[in-house]
N, C-alpha and C positions, 0 to 999 in steps of 0.2 A: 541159932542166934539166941541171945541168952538177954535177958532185960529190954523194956523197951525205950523204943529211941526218945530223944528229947523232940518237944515239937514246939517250934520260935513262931510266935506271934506279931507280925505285925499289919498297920493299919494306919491309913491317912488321918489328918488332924481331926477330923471329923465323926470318924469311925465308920462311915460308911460304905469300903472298899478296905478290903482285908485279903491277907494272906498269910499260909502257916507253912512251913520247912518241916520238912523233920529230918533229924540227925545232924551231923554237925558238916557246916558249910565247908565245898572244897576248895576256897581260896575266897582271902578278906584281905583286901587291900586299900591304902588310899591311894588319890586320885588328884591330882595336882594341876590339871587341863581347864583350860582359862573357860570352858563349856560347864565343866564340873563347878568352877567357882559360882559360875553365873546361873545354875541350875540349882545350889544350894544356896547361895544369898550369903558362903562363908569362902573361906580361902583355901577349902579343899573338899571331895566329898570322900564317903568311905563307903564301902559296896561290901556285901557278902553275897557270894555266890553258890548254889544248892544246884543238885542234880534236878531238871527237868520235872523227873518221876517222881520226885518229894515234895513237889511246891503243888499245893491248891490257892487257888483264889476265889472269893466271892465278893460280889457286889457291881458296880458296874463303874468302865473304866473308860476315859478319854486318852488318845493316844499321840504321840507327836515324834515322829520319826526325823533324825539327824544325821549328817554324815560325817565321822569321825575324822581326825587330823591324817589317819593313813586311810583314810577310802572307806574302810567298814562303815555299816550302815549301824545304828540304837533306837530300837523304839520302844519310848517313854510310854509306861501304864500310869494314868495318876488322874485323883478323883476330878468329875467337874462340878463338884462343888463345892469341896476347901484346894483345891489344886494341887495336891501334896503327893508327889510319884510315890509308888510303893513297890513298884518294880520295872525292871525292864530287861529287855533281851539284846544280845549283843548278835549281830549276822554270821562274824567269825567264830561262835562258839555255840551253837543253837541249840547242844545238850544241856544248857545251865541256864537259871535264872541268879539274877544279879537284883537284889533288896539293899536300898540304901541301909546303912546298920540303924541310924538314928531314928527310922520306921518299928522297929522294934523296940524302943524306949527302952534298954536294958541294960544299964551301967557294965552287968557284967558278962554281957557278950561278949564272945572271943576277938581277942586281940587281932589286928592286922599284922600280917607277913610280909606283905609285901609295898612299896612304897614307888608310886609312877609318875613320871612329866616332871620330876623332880627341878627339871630346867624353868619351870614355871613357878614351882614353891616360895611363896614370902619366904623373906628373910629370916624374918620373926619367929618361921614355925618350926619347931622343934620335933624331929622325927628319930622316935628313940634307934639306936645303934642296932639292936640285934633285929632290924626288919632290911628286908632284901629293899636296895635304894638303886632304882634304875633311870635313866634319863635323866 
């Protein structure tokens, strides 16, 4: 393997609960579930998701576990002192971890692929053409 990986920083409002990726996430998509809207305070959320084996965290983390629209279970990582998730695991997929992108503060993190619960999306929101648009 030739050059080294990229390693994405992110970290709750606060800075005291952190985690870093490295290389680049295997699937970024948004999230359009009326949970996500209510979990970001916006009208959609957006996730990047990384192998397992590339994600460190430090610091210490409050957790709050949900049971998704099809039965899968999500437990929420996110500081208890500014509140702000920084990552969480999904039951159906428990080789990945899944970081909100906006945890990363990085204008130019890679783009989302993929676009979910679509049947939920405002009106208003514009999801550009060349991302996979499901539900």
């Amino acid at each position: 393997m030739s050059g080294a990986m990229r390693v994405h920083q992110a970290s709750c409002s606060c800075g005291r609960l952190q985690l870093s990726a490295r290389g680049d996430p295997v699937r970024v998509s948004i999230c359009h579930c009326l949970a996500c809207q209510r979990r970001t305070g916006g009208p959609f959320g957006v996730q990047a998701r990384f192998a397992r084996e590339n994600v460190r965290t430090e610091g210490n983390a409050s957790t709050y576990v949900r049971t998704g629209d099809e039965g899968n279970t999500i437990t929420y990582h996110f500081c208890p002192v500014c509140g702000a998730t920084v990552w969480y695991q999904l039951d159906r997929v428990p080789d990945v971890v899944a970081v909100p992108v906006g945890a990363f503060a990085d204008p130019m993190f890679t783009p989302p692929r993929f676009s979910v619960y679509e049947s939920r999306r405002h009106a208003w929101v514009v999801v550009p053409e060349s991302v996979e648009h499901h539900d």
